[in-house]
C-alpha positions, 0 to 999 in steps of 0.5 A: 497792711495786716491781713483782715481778721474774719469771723464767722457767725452761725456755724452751720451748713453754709457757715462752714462752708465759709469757714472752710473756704477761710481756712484754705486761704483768701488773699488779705484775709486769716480765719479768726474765729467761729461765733455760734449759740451752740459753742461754749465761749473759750472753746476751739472749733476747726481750730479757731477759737469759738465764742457762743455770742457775737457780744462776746466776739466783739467784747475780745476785739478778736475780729475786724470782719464778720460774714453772718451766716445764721438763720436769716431772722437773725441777719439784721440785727447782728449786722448792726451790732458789728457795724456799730462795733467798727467791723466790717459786715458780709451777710448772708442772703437774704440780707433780710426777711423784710426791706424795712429791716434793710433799711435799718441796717442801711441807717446804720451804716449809713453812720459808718461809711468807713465799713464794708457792708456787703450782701453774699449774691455770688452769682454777681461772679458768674461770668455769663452774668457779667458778660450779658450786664456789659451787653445791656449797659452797652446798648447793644440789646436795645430796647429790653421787650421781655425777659423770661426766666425759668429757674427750676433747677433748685431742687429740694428733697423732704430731707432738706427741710429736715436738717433744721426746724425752721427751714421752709417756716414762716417766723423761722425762715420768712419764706421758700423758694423765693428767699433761699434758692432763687434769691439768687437770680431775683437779684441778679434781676434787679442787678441786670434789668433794674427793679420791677416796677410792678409784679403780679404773683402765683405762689404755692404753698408746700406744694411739692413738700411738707413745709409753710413756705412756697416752693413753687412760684409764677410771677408776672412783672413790669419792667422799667421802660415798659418791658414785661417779665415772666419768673418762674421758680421751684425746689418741686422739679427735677431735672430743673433748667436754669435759662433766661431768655430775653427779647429786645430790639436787637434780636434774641438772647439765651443765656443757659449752662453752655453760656450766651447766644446772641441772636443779633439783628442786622437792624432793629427789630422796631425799624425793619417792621416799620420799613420791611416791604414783606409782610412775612420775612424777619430781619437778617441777623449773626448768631453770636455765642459766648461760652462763658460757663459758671464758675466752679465755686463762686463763694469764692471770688465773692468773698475775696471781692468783699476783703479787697474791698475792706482793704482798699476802702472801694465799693464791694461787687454786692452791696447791701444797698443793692441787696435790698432791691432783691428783698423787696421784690421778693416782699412783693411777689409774696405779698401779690399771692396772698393778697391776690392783686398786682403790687406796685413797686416801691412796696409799701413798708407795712404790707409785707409783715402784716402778710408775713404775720397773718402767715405766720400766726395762721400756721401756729393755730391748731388745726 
């Protein structure tokens, strides 16, 4: 089988990154060619031939694979132009600013199951994550009681924000932190506990830096089977932890830099309180450990999975079809805060543009 031709599309900071990580080589996979507003087409860039549109890209036949990387209100559209031209599609997070624009994307591919559409949710790769997924898919936790999850360590200087002009907008970026940084473990939410069923919302607005978008945020959720959650992200502090914590019926799990620790009990925790004969003492349990750490570059493992999958036709780690779970969620926590209420989930389509549009406009009157 010939190597899988992959263009990047957007040629900025992280579609470098990809363009890079090509270059160095990926098993299956050669660089192809690099698509970006800024180039003229029939240009050379990093050694690639450059074309200024993907129309002209697929026009020249010259990809069987594109990884979008553009800014994220453009992701949807040019994913569908790709599918409908028989590429495969790895795009970028978020897949969208909004779940009804996956949807789109979806019905799309929905017309052409032969293709990969997968969405960059690296973290899937982490092996903390799939070691703590394996545990709950196995029923060793039991029931989940609650998940706790602070993610601070995202954080953002002014200069950040600088590097391009619609980074922390509302009609550039479509959010902050929620979209851009804690993406990630909103996904790996889903991915690990299933979709929220309910969520009620603290988010606040360039709080700790000069943009529209919310960069501190709070979030209480309800989990499927009648669990609680605590979320909590922000680009304003530093040093910042990562750590979750779970609760469930088999004891205490921690999951940080230094890898899982399991608190397991001997019993369940529901049986011992039904059948303790002391008022005060807590069930026996094993301190478990697993020292799985982060991966050095997860990009990596991530789009090697996405070629493997356009080569042997098999389901990619990160499908969009899951993706979209993590937009939604993401809606809804935006939708919570502004509107001050507790959202339902599944999310009705029409509530998140209207708040993203009322957003929007309000920044663009002068003050």
């Amino acid at each position: 089988m010939s190597d899988l031709r992959v263009a990047v599309v957007g040629y900025g900071y992280q579609g470098r990154e990809h363009g890079s990580l090509l270059r160095s080589g990926v098993a299956g996979a050669v660089p192809a060619a690099v698509v970006d507003r800024t180039c003229a087409t029939g240009s050379v860039i990093d050694g690639l031939p450059a074309f200024a549109s993907l129309d002209a890209l697929l026009a020249a036949r010259a990809a069987d694979a594109v990884i979008i990387a553009t800014p994220h209100a453009a992701h949807a559209g040019l994913a569908i132009a790709a599918l409908r031209a028989g590429l495969h599609v790895l795009i970028e997070k978020p897949v969208a600013i909004a779940a009804r624009d996956v949807d789109t994307v979806l019905a799309v591919h929905a017309r052409h199951p032969g293709q990969v559409l997968a969405a960059v949710h690296q973290q899937r790769c982490d092996p903390r994550y799939q070691r703590l997924r394996a545990l709950i898919r196995s029923g060793a936790l039991g029931a989940i009681h609650r998940v706790t999850w602070t993610v601070t360590d995202w954080y953002r200087s002014e200069s950040y924000y600088r590097q391009a002009p619609w980074r922390g907008t509302w009609a550039g970026e479509g959010g902050g932190v929620l979209v851009n940084q804690a993406v990630h473990q909103l996904d790996l939410w889903c991915w690990l506990f299933g979709r929220p069923e309910r969520v009620q919302a603290r988010c606040r607005f360039g709080a700790w830096h000069g943009i529209e978008a919310e960069d501190d945020v709070t979030c209480l959720l309800e989990l499927p089977g009648g669990g609680s959650g605590v979320f909590i992200a922000s680009t304003g502090d530093s040093p910042g932890v990562n750590r979750l914590e779970i609760a469930c019926d088999r004891g205490q799990v921690e999951v940080d830099g230094e890898g899982i620790r399991f608190r397991r009990t001997r019993v369940a925790v529901c049986e011992h309180r039904r059948t303790s004969a002391s008022p005060w003492d807590h069930p026996a349990n094993e301190d478990l450990r697993y020292p799985d750490t982060a991966p050095a570059a997860p990009l990596r493992p991530l789009v090697e999975d996405f070629v493997a999958a356009c080569r042997s036709g098999r389901a990619p780690l990160a499908p969009v079809a899951e993706a979209r779970d993590q937009v939604e969620l993401a809606n809804a926590m935006l939708v919570s805060a502004v509107d001050s209420c507790a959202i339902d989930l599944p999310l009705a389509a029409e509530l998140f543009p209207r708040v993203l549009a009322g957003l929007a406009e309000a920044m663009a009157v002068p003050a």
